[in-house]
C-alpha positions in Angstrom: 105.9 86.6 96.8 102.3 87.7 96.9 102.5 91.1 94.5 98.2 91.2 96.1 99.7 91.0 99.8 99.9 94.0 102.2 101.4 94.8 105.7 99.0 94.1 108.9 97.1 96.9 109.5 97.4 99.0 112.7 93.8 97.9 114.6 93.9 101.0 116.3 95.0 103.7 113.9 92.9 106.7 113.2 91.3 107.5 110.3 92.0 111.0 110.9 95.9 110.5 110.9 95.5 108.1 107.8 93.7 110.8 105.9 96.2 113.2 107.0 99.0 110.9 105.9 97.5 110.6 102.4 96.7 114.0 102.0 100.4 115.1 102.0 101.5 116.4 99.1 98.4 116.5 97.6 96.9 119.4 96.1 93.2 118.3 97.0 91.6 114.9 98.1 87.8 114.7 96.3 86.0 113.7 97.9 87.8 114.0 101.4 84.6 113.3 103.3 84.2 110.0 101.5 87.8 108.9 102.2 87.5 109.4 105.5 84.2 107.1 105.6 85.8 104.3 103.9 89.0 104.6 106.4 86.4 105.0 109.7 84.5 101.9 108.0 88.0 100.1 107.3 89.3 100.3 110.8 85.7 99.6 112.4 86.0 96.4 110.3 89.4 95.4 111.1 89.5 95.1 107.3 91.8 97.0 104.7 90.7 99.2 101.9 91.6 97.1 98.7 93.1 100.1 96.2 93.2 99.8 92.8 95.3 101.9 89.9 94.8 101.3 86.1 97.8 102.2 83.9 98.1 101.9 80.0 100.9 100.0 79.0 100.8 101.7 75.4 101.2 105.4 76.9 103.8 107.0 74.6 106.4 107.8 77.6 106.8 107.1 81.3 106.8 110.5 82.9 106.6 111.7 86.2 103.0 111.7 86.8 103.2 107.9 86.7 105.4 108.7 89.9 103.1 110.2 91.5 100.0 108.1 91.6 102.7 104.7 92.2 103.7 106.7 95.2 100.2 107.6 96.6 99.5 103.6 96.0 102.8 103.1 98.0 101.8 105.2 101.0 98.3 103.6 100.8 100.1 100.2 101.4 102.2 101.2 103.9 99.0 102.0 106.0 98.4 98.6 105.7 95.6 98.6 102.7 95.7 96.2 99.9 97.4 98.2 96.6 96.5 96.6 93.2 98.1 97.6 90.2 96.0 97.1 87.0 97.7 97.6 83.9 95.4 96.8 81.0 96.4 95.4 77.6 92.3 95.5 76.4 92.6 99.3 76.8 95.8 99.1 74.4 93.1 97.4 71.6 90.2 99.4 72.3 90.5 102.8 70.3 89.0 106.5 70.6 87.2 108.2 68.1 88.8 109.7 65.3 86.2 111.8 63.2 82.6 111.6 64.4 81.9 108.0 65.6 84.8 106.4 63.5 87.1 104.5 64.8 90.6 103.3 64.3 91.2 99.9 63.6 90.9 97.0 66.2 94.7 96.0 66.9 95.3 92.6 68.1 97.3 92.4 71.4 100.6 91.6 69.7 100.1 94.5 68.2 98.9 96.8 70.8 102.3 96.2 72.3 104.0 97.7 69.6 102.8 101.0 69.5 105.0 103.5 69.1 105.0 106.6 70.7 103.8 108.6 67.9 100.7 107.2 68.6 100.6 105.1 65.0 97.1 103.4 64.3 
């Protein structure tokens, strides 16, 4: 199975009625007028949009927002764009500040995936 692969695209579907189909149940699209260029470009290409999602694999919980965004990917997809799901372990190892530029300590990836979800360092 080819996780990369995506449904033919309708040649003759309007980027109006994609945007409108995205745009359902969304609160606001920024920015809208750029969405709807990359569609109008998309379908004057014949060629899909190629969508990409990051995710943090050491996020304390899975909550509902993940939901959300996977379902907005989804309904990209189903319009027959390509949906890529990124989920980054060099993010896991890569830390924020803590005080003024220090950091925390470089984990190893191992480690990274045994964060808990307190957040430990």
């Amino acid at each position: 199975m080819d996780l990369l692969a995506s449904a033919p695209m309708s040649p003759g579907m309007d980027p109006n009625a994609q945007l409108e189909f995205l745009s359902r149940n969304a609160a606001e699209v920024i920015p809208s007028d750029e969405l709807r260029a990359k569609l109008e470009r998309s379908v004057d290409q014949r060629r899909p949009l190629r969508v990409k999602l990051g995710l943090d694999p050491t996020a304390g919980e899975v909550t509902l927002g993940w939901a959300v965004v996977l379902r907005k990917l989804r309904e990209f997809q189903d319009l027959g764009h390509t949906a890529v799901l990124i989920v980054g372990d060099f993010t896991a190892r890569v830390r924020r500040p803590v005080r003024g530029w220090q950091r925390k300590k470089w984990r190893s990836t191992p480690d990274a995936c045994l964060v808990s979800s307190a957040g430990s360092s």
